[in-house]
DRENDOVEX-963640 format. One record per residue: x, y, z of N, C-alpha, C in turn. Coordinates in pm, whole numbers, padded with zeros to 5 digits, always signed. Last residue first. Layout:
<sites>
XYZXYZXYZ
...
</sites>
This chain:
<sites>
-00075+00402-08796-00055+00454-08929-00195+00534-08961
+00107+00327-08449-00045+00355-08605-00002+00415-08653
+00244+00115-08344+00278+00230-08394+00165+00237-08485
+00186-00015-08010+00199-00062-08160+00184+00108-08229
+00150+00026-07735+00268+00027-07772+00268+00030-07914
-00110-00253-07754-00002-00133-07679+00136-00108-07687
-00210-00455-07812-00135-00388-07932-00058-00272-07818
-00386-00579-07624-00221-00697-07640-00190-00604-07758
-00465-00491-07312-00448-00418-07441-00362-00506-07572
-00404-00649-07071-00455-00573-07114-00466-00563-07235
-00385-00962-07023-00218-00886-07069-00281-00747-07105
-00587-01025-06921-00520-01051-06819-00367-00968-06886
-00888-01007-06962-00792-00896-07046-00662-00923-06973
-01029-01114-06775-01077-01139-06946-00995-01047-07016
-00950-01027-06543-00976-01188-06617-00987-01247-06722
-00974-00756-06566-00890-00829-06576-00886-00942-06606
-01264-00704-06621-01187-00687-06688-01054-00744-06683
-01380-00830-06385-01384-00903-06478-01328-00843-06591
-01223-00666-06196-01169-00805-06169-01204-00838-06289
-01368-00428-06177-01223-00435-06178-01147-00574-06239
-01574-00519-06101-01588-00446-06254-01460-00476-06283
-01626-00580-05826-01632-00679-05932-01629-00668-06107
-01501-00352-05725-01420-00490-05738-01420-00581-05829
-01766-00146-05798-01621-00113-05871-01490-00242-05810
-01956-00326-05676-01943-00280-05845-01780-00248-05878
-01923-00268-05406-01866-00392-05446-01888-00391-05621
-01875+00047-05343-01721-00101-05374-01726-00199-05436
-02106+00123-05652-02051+00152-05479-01929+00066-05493
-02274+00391-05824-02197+00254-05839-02090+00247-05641
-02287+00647-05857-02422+00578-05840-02366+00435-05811
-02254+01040-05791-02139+00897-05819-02262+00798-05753
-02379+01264-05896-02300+01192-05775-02331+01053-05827
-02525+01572-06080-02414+01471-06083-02402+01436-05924
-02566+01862-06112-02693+01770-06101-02622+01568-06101
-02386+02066-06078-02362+01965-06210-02501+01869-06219
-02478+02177-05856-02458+02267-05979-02467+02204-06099
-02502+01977-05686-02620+02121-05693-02582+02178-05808
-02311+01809-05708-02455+01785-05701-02545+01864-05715
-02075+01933-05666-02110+01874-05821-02260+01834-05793
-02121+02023-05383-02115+02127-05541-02198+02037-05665
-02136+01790-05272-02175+01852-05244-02206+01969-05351
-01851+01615-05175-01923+01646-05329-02057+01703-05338
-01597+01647-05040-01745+01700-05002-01839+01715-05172
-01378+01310-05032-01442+01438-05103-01552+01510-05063
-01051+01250-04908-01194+01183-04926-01287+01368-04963
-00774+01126-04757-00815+01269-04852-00956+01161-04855
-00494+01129-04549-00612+01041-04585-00684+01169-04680
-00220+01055-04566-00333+01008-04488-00384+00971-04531
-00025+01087-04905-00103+01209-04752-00135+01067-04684
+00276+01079-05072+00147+01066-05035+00070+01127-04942
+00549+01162-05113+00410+01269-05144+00294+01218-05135
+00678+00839-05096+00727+01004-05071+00588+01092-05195
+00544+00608-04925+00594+00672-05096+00570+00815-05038
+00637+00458-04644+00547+00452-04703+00611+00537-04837
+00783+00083-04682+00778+00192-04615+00668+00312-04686
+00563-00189-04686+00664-00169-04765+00634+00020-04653
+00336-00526-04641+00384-00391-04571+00567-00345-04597
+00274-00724-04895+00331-00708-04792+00356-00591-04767
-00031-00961-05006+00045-00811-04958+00137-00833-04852
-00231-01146-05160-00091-01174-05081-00065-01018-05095
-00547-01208-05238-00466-01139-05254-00351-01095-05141
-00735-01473-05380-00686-01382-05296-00567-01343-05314
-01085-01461-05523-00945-01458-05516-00865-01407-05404
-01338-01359-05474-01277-01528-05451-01192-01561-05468
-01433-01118-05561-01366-01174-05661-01361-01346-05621
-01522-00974-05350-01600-00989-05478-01568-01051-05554
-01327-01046-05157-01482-01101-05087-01567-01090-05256
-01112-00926-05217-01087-01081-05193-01257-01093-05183
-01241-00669-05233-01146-00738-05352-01173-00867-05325
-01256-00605-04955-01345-00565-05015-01336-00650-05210
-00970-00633-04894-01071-00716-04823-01189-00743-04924
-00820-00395-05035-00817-00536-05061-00882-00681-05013
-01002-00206-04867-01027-00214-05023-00971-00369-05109
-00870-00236-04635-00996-00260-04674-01042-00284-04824
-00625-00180-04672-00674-00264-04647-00802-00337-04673
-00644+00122-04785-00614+00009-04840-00648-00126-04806
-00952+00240-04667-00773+00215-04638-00775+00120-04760
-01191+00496-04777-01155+00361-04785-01008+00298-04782
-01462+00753-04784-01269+00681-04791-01313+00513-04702
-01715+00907-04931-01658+00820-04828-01515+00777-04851
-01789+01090-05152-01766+01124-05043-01748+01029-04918
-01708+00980-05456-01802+00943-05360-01853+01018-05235
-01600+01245-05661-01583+01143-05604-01701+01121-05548
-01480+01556-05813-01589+01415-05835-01512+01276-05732
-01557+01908-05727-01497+01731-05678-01591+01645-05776
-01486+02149-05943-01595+02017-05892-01515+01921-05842
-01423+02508-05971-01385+02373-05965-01484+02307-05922
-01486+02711-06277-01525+02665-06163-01485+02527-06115
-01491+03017-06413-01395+02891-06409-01465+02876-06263
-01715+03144-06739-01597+03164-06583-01537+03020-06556
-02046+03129-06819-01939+03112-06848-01837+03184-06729
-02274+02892-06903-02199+02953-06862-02074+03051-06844
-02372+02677-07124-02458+02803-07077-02428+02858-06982
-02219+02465-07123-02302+02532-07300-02423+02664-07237
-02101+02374-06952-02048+02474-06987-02126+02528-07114
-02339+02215-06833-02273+02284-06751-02240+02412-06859
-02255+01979-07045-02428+02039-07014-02415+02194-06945
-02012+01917-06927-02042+01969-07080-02159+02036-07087
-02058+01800-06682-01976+01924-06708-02007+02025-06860
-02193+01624-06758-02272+01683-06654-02213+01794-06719
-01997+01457-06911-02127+01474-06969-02152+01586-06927
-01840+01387-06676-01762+01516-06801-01919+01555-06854
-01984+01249-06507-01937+01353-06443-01896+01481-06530
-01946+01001-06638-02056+01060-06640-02081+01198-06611
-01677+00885-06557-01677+00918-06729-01827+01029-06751
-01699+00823-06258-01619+00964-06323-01671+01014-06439
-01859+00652-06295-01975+00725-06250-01908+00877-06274
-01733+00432-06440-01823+00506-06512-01856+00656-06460
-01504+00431-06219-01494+00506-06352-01578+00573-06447
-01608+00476-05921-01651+00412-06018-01600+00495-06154
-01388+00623-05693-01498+00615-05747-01513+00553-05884
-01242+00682-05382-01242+00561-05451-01340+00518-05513
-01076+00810-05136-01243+00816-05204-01213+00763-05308
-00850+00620-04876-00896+00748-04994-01008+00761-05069
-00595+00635-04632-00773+00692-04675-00772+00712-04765
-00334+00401-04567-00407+00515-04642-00557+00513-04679
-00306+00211-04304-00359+00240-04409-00404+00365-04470
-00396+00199-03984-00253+00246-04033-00249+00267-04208
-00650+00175-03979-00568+00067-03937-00447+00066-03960
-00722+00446-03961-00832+00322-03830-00710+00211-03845
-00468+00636-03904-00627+00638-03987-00617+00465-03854
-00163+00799-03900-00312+00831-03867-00454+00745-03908
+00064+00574-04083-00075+00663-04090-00194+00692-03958
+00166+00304-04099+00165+00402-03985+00095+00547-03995
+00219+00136-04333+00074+00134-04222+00078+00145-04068
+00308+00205-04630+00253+00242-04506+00160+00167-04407
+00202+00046-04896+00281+00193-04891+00267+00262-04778
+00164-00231-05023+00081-00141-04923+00245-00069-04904
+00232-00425-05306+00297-00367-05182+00199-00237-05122
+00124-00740-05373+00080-00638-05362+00206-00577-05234
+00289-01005-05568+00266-00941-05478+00203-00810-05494
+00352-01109-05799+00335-01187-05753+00297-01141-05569
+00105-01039-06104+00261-01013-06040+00238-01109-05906
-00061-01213-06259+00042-01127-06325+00135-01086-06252
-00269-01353-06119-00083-01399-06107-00025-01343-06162
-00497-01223-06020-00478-01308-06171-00334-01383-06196
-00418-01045-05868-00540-01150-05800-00502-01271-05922
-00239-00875-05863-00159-00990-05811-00300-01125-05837
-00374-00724-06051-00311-00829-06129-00230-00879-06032
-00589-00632-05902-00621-00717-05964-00498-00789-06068
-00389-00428-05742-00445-00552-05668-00477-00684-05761
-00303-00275-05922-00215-00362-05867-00279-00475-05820
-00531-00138-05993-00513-00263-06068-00378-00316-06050
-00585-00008-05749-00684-00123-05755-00618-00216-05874
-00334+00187-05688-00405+00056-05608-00445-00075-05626
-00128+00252-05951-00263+00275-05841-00304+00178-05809
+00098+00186-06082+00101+00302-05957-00001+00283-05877
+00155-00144-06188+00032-00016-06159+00115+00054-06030
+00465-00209-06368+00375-00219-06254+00325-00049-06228
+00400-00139-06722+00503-00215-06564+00373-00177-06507
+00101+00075-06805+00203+00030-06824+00311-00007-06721
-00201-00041-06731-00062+00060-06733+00012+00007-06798
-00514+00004-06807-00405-00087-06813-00297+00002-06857
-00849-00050-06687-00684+00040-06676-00598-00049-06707
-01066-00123-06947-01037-00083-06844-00914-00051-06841
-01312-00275-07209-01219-00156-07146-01219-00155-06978
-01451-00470-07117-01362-00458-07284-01372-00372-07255
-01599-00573-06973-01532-00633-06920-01414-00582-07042
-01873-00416-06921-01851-00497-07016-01751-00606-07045
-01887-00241-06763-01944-00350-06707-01953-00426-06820
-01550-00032-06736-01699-00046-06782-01741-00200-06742
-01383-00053-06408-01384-00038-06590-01512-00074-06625
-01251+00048-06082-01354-00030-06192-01299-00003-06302
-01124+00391-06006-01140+00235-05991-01231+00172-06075
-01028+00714-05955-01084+00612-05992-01059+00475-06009
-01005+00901-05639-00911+00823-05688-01016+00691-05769
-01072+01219-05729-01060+01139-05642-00995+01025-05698
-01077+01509-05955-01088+01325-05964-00991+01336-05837
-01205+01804-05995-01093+01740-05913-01136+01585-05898
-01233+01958-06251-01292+01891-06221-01190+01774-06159
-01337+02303-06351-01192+02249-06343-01267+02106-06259
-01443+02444-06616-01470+02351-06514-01353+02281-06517
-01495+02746-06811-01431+02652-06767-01431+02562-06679
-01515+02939-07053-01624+02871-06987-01553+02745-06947
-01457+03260-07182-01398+03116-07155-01537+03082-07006
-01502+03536-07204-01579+03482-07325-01527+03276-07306
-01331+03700-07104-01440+03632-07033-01558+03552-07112
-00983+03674-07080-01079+03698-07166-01229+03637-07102
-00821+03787-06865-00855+03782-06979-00890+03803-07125
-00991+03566-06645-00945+03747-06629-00897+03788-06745
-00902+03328-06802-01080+03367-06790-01049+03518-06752
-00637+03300-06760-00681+03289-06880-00865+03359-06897
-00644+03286-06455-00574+03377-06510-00639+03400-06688
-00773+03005-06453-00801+03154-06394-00777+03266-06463
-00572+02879-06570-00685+02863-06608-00789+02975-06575
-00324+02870-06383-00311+02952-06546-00448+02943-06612
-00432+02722-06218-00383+02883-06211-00432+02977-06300
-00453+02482-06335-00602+02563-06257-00555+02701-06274
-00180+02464-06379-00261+02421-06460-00393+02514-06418
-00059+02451-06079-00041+02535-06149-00121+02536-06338
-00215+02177-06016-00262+02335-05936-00208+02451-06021
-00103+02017-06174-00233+02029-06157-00251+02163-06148
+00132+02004-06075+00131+02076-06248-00003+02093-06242
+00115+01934-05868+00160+02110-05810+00133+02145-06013
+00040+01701-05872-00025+01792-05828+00033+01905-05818
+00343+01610-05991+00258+01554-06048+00128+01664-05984
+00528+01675-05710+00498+01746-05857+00329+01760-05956
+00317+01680-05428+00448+01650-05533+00413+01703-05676
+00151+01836-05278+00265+01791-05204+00341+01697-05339
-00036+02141-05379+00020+02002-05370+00128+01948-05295
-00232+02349-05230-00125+02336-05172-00104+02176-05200
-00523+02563-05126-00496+02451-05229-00315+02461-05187
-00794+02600-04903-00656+02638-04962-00586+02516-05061
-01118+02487-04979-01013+02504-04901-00886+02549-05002
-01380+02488-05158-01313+02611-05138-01172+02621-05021
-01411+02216-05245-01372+02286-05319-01292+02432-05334
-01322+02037-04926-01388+02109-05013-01348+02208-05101
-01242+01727-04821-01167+01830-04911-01326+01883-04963
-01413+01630-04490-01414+01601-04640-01308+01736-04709
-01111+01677-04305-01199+01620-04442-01337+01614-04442
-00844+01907-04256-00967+01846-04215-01022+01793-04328
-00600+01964-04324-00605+01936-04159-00733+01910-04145
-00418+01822-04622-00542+01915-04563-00583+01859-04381
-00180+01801-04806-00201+01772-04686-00314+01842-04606
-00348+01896-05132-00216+01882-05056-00296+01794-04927
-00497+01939-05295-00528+01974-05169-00443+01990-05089
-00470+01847-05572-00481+01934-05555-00453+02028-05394
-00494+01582-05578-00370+01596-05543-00376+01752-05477
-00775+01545-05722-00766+01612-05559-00668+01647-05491
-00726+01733-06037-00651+01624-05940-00731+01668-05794
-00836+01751-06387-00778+01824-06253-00767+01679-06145
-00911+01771-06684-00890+01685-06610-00820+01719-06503
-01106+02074-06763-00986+02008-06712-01006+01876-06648
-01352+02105-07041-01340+02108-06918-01171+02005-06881
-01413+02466-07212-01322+02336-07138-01317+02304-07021
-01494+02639-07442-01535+02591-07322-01460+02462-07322
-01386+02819-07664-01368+02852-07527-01391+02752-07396
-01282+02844-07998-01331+02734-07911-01279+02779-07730
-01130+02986-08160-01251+03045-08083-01353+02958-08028
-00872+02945-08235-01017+02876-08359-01113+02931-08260
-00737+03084-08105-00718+03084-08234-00806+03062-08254
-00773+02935-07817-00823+03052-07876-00802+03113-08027
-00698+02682-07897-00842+02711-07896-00873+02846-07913
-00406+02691-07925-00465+02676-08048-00628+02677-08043
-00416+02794-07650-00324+02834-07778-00425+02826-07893
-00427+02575-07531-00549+02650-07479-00477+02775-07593
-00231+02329-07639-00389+02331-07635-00490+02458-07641
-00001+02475-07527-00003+02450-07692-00169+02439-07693
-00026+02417-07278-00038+02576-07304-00022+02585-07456
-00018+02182-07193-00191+02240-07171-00222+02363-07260
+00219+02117-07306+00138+02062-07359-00024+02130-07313
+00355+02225-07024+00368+02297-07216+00279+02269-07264
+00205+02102-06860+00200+02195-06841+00266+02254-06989
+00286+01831-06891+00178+01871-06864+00149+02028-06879
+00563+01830-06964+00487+01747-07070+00392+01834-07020
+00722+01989-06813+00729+02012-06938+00620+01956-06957
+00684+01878-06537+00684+02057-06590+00609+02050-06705
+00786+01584-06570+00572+01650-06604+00598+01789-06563
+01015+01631-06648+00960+01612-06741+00776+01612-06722
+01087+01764-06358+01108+01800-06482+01040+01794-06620
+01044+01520-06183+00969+01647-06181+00976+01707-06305
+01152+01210-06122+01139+01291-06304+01052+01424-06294
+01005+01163-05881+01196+01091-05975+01190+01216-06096
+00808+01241-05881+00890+01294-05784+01010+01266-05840
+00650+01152-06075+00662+01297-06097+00788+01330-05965
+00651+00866-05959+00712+00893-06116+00731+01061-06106
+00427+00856-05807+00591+00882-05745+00675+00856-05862
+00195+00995-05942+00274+01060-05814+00418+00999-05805
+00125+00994-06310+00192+00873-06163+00255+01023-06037
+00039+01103-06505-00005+01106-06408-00014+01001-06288
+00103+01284-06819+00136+01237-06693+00109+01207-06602
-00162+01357-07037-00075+01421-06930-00020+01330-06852
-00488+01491-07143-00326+01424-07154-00274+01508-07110
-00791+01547-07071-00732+01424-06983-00540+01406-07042
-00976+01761-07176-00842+01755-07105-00769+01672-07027
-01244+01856-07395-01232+01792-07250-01065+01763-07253
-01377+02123-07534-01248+02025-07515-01237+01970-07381
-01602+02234-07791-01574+02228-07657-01453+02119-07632
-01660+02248-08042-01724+02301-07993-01724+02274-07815
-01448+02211-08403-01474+02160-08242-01574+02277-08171
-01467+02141-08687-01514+02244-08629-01538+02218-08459
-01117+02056-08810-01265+02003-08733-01323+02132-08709
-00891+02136-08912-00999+02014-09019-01123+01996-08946
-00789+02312-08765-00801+02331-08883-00897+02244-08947
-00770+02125-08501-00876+02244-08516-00903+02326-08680
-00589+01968-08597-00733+01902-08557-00836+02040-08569
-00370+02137-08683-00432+02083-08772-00566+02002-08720
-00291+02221-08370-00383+02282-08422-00433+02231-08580
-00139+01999-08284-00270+02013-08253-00359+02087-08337
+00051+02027-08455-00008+01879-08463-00169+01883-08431
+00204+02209-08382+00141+02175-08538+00036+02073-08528
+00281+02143-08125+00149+02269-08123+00101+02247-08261
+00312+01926-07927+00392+01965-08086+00253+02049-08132
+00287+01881-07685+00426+01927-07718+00453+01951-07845
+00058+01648-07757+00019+01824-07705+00155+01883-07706
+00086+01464-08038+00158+01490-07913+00086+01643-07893
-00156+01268-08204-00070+01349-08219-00021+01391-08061
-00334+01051-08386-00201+01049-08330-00158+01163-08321
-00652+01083-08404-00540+01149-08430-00443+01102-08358
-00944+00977-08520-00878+00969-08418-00740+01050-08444
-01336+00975-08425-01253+01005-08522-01119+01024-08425
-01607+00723-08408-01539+00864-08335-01380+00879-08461
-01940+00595-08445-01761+00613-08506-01713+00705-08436
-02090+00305-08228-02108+00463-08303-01951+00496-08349
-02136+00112-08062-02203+00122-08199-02208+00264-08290
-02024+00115-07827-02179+00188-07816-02187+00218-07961
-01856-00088-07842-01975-00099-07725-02044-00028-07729
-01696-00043-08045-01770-00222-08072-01883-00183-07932
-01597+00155-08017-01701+00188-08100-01737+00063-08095
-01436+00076-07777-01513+00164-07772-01615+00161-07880
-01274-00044-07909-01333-00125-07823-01473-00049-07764
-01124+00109-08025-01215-00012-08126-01271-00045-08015
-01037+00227-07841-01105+00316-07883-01204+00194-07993
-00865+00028-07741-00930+00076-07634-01068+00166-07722
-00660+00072-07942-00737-00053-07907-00848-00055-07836
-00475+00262-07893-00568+00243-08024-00700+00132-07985
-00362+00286-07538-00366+00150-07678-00486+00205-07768
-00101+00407-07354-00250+00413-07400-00254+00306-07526
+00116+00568-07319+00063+00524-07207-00072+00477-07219
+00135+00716-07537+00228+00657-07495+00211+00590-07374
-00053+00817-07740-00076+00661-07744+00084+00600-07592
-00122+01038-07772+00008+01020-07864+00052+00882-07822
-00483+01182-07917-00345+01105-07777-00238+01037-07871
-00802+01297-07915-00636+01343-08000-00530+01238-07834
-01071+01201-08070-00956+01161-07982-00833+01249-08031
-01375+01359-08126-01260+01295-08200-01169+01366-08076
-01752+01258-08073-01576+01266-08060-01498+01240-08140
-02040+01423-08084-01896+01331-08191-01789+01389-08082
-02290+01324-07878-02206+01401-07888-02134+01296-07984
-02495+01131-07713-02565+01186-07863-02464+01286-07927
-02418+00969-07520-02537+01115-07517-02567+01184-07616
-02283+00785-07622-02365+00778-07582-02526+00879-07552
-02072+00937-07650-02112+00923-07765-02290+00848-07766
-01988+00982-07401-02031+01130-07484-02135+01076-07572
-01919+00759-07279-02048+00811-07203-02103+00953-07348
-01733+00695-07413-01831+00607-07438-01960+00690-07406
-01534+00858-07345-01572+00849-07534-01728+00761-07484
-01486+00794-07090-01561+00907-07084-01614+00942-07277
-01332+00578-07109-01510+00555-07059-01551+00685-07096
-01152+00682-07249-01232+00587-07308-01281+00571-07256
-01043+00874-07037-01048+00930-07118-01142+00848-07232
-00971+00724-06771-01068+00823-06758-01110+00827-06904
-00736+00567-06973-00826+00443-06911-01003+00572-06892
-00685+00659-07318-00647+00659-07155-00771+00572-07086
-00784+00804-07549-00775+00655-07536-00739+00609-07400
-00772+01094-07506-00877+01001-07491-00899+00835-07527
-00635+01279-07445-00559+01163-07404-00698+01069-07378
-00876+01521-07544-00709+01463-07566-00677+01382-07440
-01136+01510-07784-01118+01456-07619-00961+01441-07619
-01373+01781-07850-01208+01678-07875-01188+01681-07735
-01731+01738-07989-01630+01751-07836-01448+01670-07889
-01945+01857-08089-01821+01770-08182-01724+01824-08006
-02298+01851-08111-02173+01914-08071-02054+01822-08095
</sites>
């Protein structure tokens, strides 16, 4: 099967090239590199010895896409490009309207043209919004609290809507918790761009001296130590999760959502405890007010993805610290072409 992966040089999007190619699937990448490095994908074929095929192209430029479907015979699409900082979507709502949400609707465009139906979404737990009880299960009311999740939720919508229809679509919408680690190779992992939105590779580049502080976002929260809750899962054990999905959609068909996460939470605090104890580094934080659209606490009933997908997350904290860390150590400027213009 020939799977296109879009925003598959991305941090989710290159473990998840590894795990396909691994299972005996072709990829070819479509990403417009703007939050992402070429680099990541050599790095990819140097770890599981196999070619994938690549495209510079933008989901906002519908020509672009559909020449992949003109030259390829694709047979399913996994969905990772897109925007995806929370307090970036609150400054700039506008532009993840547009990027995420035009860009899904140029994609699911040019599939039905070429009669490629099964997809699976890169989806959000953002999804949940502020929920009055946890674990988040798949079937509670849905309700984001900032942009960045409301393109999610309206994304799922229009995914629904698309299967009423036509019923010939085979869809898995697949809600990511909050991932962490990088492969156990130490040659791929997250690397943002400025300073990390997310947690863990803030942490690991105060651990390395790239910055010179960690800021915690609260610690007046409801929870055990004022610290945000959150489920906090092994990248691989995410990248493994699409596999499941793919297996999933080659003999189904309709729209169905999956948590992927652990089903336990974890404060910040802790998680930087949990850091200092795998690494031997330590890590300086200071208490900052908290970021407009965060929640409490969110954590997952994964429960579904286990009975349906035959999938749960196998790697625990101290894997995903010490995964975290030796990519950084050994990649301390990440990516050093990022940004570089391919030809």
């Amino acid at each position: 099967m020939n799977i296109l992966v879009t925003g598959g040089a991305g941090y989710i999007g290159s473990h998840t090239c590894i795990e396909l190619l691994n299972a005996g699937y072709k990829v070819i990448v479509a990403d417009n590199l703007s939050n992402s490095s070429k680099e990541s994908l050599e790095r990819v074929k140097e770890i599981t010895g196999k070619e994938l095929l690549f495209y510079s192209v933008d989901l906002l430029h519908a020509g672009e896409i559909e020449s992949i479907f003109k030259e390829n015979t694709i047979d399913a699409v996994i969905h990772f490009a897109g925007l995806k900082a929370v307090g970036e979507s609150v400054d700039q709502p506008l532009r993840y309207y547009q990027n995420n949400i035009s860009g899904t609707l140029n994609l699911i465009e040019a599939m039905e043209k070429y009669n490629v139906f099964k997809l699976v979404f890169s989806s959000s737990a953002t999804v949940y919004g502020a929920q009055n009880t946890v674990p988040f299960n798949e079937e509670a009311l849905l309700g984001a609290t900032n942009p960045y999740g409301r393109t999610k939720l309206m994304i799922e919508e229009m995914l629904r809507d698309l299967y009423v229809s036509n019923s010939r679509w085979s869809i898995a919408l697949l809600r990511y918790f909050n991932p962490v680690g990088a492969h156990e190779s130490g040659r791929i992992g997250e690397d943002p761009n400025g300073i990390p939105n997310n947690l863990v590779p803030y942490i690991t580049q105060v651990a390395v001296g790239k910055l010179p502080m960690l800021k915690v976002f609260g610690n007046d929260y409801p929870t055990r130590d004022g610290t945000g809750v959150r489920d906090y899962i092994h990248v691989t054990d995410l990248a493994y999760g699409h596999v499941k999905a793919i297996e999933k959609l080659a003999t189904t068909h309709g729209v169905e959502a999956y948590n992927l996460g652990t089903g336990m939470g974890y404060s910040v605090l802790e998680m930087i405890q949990a850091f200092e104890a795998a690494s031997g580094r330590s890590v300086p934080y200071e208490m900052v007010s908290r970021r407009q659209g965060d929640i409490a606490v969110c954590y997952a009933d994964v429960t579904k993805a286990y009975k349906e997908l035959n999938w749960k997350a196998a790697k625990g904290l101290k894997e995903m610290c010490e995964d975290s860390g030796r990519w950084q150590n050994n990649n301390p400027q990440g990516y050093s072409d990022k940004g570089a213009v391919i030809h």
